[in-house]
FIVEXKE-970098 format. One line per 2 residues: number of its first residue (from 0); their letters; for each residue x negated, y negated, z negated of N, C-alpha, C, CB. Coordinates in steps of 0.05 Angstrom, whole numbers, plus 5000, padded with zeros to 4 digits. Each point is the difference from the previous one (the first is absolute). Last residue first. Glycine has a CB too. Layout:
! residues N
NUM) a) X Y Z X Y Z X Y Z X Y Z; ... .
END
This chain:
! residues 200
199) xx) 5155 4818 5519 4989 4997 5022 5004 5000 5024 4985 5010 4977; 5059 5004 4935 5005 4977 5009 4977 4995 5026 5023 4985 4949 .
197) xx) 4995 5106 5028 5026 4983 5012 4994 4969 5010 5030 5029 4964; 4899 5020 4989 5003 5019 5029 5023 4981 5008 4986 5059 4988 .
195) xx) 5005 4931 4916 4983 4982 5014 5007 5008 5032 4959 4996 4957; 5098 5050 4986 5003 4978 5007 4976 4983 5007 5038 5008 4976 .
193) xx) 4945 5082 5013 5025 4998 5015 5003 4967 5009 5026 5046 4971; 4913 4977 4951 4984 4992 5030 5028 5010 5029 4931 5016 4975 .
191) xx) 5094 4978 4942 4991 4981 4992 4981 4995 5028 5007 5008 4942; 5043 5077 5030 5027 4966 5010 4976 4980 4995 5063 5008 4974 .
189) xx) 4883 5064 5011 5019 5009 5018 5010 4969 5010 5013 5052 4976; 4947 4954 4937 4983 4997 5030 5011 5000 5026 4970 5020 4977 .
187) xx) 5084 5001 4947 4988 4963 5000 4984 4997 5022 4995 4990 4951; 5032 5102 5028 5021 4985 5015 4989 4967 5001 5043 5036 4982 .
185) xx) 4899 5010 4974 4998 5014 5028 5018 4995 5009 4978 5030 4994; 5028 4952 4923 4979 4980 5003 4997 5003 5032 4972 5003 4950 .
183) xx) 5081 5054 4998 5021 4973 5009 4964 4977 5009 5066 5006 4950; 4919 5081 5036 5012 5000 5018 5008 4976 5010 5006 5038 4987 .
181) xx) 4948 4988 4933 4981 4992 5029 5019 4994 5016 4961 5028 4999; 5077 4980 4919 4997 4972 5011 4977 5002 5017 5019 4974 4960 .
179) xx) 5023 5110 5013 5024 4975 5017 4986 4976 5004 5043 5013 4976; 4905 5060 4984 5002 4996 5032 5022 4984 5012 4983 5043 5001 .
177) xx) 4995 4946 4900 4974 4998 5020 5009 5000 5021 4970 5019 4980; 5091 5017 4967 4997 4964 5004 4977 5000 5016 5016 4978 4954 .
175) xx) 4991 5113 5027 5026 4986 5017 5001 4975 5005 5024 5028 4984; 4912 5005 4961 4992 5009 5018 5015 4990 5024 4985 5034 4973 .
173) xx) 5045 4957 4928 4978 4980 5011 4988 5014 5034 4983 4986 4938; 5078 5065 5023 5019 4977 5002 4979 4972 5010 5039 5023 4957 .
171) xx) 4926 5075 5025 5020 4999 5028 5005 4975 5000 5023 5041 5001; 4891 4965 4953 5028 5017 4985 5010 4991 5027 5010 4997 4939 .
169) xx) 4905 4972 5040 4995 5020 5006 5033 5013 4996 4941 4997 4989; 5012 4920 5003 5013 5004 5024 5002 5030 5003 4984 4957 5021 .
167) xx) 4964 4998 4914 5034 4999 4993 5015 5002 5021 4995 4972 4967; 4908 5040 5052 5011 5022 4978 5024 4987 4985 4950 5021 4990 .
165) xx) 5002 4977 5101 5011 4983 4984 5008 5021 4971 5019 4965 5046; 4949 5062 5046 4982 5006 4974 5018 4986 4979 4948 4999 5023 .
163) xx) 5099 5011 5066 4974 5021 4991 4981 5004 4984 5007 4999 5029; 5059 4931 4989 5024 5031 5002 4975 5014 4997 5048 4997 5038 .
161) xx) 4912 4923 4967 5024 4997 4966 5005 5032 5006 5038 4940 4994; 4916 5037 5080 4990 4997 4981 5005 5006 4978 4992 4979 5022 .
159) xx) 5058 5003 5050 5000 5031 5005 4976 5003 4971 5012 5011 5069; 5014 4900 4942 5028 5020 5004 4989 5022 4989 5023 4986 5044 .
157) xx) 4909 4951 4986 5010 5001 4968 5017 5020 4997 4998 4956 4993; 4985 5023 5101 4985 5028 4988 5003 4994 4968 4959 5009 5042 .
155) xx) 5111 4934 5002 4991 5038 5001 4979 5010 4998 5026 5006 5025; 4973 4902 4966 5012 5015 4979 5008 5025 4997 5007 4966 4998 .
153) xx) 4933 4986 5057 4991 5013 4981 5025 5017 4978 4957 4962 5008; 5061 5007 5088 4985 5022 4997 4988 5005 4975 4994 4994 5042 .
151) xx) 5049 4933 4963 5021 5011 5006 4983 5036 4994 5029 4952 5041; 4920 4964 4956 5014 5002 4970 5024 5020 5012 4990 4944 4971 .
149) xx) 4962 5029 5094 4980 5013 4995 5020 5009 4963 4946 4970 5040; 5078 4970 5034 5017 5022 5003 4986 5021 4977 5016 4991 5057 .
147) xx) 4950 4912 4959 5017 5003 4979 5019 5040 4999 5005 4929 5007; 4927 5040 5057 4988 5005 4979 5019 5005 4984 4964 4978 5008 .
145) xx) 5070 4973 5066 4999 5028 5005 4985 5021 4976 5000 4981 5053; 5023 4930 4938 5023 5020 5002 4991 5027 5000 5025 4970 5023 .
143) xx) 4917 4952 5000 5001 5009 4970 5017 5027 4998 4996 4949 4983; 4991 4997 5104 4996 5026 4985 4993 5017 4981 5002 4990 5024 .
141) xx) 5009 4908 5000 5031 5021 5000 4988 5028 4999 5035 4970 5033; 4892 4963 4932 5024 4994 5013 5027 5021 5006 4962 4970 5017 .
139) xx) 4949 5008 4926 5000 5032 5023 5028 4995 5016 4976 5045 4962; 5011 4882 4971 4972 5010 5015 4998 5019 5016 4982 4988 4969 .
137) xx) 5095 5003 4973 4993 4973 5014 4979 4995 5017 5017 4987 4968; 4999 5097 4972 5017 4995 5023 4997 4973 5012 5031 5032 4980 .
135) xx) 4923 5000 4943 4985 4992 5015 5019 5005 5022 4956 5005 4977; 5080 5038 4955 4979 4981 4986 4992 4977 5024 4978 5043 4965 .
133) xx) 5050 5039 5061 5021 4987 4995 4996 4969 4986 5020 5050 4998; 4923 5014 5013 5005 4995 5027 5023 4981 4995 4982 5045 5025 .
131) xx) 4983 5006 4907 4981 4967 5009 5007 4984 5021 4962 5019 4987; 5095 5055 4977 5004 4984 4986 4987 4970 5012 5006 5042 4965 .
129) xx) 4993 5047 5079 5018 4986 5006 5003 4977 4982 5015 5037 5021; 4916 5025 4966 4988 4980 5016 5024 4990 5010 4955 5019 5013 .
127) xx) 5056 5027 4914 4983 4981 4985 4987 4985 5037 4982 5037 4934; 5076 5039 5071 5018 4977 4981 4974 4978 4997 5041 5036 4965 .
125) xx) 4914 5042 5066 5023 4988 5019 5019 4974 4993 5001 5048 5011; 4942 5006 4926 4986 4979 5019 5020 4991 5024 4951 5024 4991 .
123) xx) 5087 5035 4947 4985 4983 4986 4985 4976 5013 4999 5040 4977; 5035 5036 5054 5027 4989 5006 4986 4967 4981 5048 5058 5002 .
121) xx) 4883 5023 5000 5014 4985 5034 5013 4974 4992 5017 5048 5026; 4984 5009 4897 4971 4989 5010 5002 4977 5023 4981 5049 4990 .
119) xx) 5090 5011 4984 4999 4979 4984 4976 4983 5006 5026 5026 4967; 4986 5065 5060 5003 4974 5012 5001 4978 5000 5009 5020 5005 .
117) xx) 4982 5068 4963 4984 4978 4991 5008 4981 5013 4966 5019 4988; 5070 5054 5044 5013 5012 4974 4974 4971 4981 5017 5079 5012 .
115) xx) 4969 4925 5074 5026 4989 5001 5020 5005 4971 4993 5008 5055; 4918 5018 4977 4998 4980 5008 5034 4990 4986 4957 5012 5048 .
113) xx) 5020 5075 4943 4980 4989 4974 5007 4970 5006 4951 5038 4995; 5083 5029 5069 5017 4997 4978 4983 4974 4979 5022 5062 5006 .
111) xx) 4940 4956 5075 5023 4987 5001 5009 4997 4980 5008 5012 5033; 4884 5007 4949 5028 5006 5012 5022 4980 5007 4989 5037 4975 .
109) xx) 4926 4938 4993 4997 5020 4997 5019 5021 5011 4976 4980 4969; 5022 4913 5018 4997 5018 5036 4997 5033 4993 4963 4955 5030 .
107) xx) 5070 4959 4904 4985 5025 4995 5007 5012 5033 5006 5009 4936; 4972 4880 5023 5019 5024 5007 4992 5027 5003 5019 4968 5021 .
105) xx) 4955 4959 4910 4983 5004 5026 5027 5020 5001 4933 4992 5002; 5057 4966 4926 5016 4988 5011 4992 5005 5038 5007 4965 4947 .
103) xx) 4975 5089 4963 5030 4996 5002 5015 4981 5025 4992 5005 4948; 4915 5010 5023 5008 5025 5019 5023 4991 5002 4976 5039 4989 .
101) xx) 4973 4926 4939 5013 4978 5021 5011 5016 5019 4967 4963 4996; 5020 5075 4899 4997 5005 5039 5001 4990 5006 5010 5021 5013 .
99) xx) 5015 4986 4890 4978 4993 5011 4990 5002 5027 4995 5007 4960; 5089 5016 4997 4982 5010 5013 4981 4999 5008 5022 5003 5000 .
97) xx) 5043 4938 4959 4995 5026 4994 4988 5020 5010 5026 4988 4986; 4971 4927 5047 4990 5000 4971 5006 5025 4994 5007 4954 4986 .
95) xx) 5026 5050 5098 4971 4998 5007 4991 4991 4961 5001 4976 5072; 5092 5021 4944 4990 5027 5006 4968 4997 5000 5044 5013 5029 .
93) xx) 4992 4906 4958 4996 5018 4981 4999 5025 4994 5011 4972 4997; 4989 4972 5080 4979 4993 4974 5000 5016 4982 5003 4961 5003 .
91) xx) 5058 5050 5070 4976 5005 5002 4972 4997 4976 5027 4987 5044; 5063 4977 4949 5008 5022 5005 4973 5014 4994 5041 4989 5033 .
89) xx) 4959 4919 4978 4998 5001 4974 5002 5039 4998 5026 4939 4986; 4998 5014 5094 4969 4997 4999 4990 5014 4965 5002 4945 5039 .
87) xx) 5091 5042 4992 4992 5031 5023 4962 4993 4987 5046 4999 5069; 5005 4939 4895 5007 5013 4984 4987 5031 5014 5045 4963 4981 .
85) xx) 4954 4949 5051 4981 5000 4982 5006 5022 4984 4991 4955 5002; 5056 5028 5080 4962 4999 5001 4988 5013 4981 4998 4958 5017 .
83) xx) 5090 5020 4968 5000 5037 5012 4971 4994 5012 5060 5020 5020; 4968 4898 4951 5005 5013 4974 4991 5025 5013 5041 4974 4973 .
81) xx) 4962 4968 5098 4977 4996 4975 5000 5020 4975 5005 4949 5010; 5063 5057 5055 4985 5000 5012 4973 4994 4982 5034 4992 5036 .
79) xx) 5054 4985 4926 5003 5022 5008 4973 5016 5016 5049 4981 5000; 4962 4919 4992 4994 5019 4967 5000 5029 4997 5023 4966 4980 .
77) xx) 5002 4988 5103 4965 4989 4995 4995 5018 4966 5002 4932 5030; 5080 5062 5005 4990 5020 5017 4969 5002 4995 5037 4991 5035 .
75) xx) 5017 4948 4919 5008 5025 4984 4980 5016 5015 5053 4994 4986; 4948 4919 5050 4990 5005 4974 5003 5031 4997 5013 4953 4979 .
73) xx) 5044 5019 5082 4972 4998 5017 4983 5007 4970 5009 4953 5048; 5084 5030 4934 4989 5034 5000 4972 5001 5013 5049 5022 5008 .
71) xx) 4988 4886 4978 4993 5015 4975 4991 5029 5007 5034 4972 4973; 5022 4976 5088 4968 4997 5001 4991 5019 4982 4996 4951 5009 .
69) xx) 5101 5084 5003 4983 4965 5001 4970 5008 5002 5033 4967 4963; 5040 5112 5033 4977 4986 4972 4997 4977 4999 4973 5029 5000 .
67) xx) 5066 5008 5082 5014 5013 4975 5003 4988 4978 4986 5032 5014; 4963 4938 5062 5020 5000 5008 5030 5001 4968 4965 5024 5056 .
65) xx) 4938 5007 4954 5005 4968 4992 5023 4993 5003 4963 4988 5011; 5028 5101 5010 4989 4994 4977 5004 4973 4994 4970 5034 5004 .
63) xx) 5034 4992 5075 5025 5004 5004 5012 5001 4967 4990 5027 5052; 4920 4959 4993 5014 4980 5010 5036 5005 4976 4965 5001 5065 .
61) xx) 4958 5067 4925 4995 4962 4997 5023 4983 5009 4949 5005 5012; 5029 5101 4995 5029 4982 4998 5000 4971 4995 5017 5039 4983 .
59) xx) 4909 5030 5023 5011 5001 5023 5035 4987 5008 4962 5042 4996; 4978 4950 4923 4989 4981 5014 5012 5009 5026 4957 4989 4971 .
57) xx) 5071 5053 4948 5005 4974 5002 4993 4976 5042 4984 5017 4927; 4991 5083 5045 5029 4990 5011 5018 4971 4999 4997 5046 4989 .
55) xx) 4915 4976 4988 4995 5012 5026 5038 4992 5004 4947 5049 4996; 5021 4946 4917 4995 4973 5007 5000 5011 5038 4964 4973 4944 .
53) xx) 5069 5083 4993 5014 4974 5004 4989 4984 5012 5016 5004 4969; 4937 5075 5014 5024 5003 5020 5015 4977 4996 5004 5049 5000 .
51) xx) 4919 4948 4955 4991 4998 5027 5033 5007 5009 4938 5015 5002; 5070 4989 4906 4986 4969 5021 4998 5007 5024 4968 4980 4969 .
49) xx) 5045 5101 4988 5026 4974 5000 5001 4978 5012 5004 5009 4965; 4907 5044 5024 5019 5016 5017 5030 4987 5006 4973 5041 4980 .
47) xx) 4972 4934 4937 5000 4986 5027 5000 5011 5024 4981 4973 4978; 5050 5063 4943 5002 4971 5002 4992 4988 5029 4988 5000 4950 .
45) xx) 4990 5100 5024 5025 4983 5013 5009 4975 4998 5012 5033 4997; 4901 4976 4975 5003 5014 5029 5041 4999 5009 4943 5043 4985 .
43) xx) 5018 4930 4934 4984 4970 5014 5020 5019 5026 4930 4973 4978; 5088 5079 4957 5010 4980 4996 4998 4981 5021 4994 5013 4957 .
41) xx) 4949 5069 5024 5031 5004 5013 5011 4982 5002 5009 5033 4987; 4909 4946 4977 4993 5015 5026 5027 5000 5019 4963 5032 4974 .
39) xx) 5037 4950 4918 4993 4969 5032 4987 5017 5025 4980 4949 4966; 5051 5113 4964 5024 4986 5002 4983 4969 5024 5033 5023 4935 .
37) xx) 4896 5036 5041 5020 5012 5022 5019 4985 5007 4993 5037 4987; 4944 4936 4936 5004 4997 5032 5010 5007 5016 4978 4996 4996 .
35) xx) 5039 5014 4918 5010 4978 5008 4998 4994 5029 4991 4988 4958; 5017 5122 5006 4973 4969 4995 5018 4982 5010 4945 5015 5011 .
33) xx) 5117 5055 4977 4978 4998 5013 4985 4974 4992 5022 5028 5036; 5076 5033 4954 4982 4980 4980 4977 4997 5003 5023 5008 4972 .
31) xx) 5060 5034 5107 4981 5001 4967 4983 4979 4996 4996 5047 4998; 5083 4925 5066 4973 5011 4997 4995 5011 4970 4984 4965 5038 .
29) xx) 5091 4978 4976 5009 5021 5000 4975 5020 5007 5048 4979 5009; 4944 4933 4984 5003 5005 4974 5006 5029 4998 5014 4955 4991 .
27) xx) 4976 4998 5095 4976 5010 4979 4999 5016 4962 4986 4956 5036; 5093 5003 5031 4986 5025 5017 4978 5013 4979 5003 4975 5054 .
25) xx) 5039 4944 4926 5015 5024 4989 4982 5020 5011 5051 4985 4997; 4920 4933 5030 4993 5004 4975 5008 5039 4989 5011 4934 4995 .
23) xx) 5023 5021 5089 4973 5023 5006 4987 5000 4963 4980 4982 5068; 5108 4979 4951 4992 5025 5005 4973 5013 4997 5032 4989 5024 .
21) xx) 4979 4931 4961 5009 5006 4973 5002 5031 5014 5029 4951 4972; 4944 4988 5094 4981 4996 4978 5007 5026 4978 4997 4942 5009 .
19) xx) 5069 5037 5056 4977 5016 5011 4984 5007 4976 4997 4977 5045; 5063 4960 4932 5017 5022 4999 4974 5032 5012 5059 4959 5014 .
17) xx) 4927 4941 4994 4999 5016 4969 5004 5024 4997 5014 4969 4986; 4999 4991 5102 4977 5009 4984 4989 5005 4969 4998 4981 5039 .
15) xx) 5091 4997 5007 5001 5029 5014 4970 4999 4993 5042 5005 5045; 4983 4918 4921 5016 5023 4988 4990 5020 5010 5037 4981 4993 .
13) xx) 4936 4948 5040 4990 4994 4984 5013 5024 4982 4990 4948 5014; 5049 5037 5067 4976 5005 5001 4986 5004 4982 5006 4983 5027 .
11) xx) 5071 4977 4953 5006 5028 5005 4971 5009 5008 5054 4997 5016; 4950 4914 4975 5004 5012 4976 4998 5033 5003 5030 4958 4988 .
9) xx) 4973 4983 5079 4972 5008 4996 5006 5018 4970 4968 4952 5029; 5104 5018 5002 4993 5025 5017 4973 5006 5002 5037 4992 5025 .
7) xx) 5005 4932 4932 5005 5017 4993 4988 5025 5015 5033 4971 4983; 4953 4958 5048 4979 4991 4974 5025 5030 4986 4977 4920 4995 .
5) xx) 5050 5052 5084 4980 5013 5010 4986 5003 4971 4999 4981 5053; 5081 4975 4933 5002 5024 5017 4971 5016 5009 5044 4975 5016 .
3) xx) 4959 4936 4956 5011 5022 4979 4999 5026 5009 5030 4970 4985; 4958 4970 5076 4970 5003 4997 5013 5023 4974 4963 4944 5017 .
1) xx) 5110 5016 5031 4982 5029 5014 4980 5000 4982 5005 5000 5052; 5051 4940 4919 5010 5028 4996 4981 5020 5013 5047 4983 4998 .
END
């Protein structure tokens, strides 16, 4: 009965991402009628803006996930984490194909605002050195972790990224999601280095 039980509740998992997926489809449809490329610019980018926040909240709940899910969710976190690699990497590409620029993947120092209204840049390399690090956690031994905080800091500069250039981020209701899930990511950090501090 338990594994049933857990083989259902991946189900639901498996629901609450379709359901993502089919949102962010809708999101685009509701864009004017733009080259193809744009729809995979906006698409890869909140897509995998989704990924990375699951796979950050997945992984600050691991224990309590398998618990829920079974083994099986260790996978999901891994699919969740690969998929938002490959989707934050694809983002860039295709801003940079349409633009012929590689510029796209160098950060912009020209200002505060320019740094963080691009951010995407930054948040880009940061995720991509918590991934190797993570990659290669058996070899760098326990202070992998600490690299791993690096996917926390990219996703707020992504955050403020989307709220300042994103162009389907541009209406109150998408602006509002954005800042609830920096926040609930900034409560994860919060109760997450609270309880390390305790068990010490």
């Amino acid at each position: 009965m338990a594994k049933q039980s857990k083989r259902g509740n991946l189900w639901v998992l498996a629901a609450i991402g379709a359901v993502v997926v089919a949102g962010v489809i809708l999101i685009e449809f509701l864009q004017p009628n733009d080259a193809p490329i744009y729809w995979v610019i906006r698409t890869a980018a909140l897509l995998g803006y989704a990924c990375v926040f699951g796979a950050i909240l997945s992984s600050a709940y691991m224990r309590q996930m398998v618990r829920w899910f079974g083994r099986p969710f260790v996978k999901v976190h891994h699919i969740l984490s690969i998929t938002g690699l490959v989707l934050i990497l694809i983002h860039p590409l295709a801003v940079a194909w349409n633009a012929l620029d590689l510029a796209v993947f160098v950060p912009s120092t020209t200002s505060w605002f320019s740094f963080f209204a691009l951010g995407g840049r930054p948040a880009w390399y940061l995720i991509g050195i918590a991934s190797l690090v993570a990659a290669l956690r058996k070899r760098i031994g326990k202070n992998w972790k600490l690299f791993h905080y690096f996917n926390y800091l990219a996703f707020w500069l992504a955050t403020v990224h989307g709220i300042l250039v994103g162009s389907n981020v541009q209406n109150v209701a998408m602006r509002a999601l954005f800042v609830l899930l920096a926040v609930v990511v900034l409560g994860v950090l919060v109760q997450k280095r609270t309880g390390l501090l305790k068990r010490k």
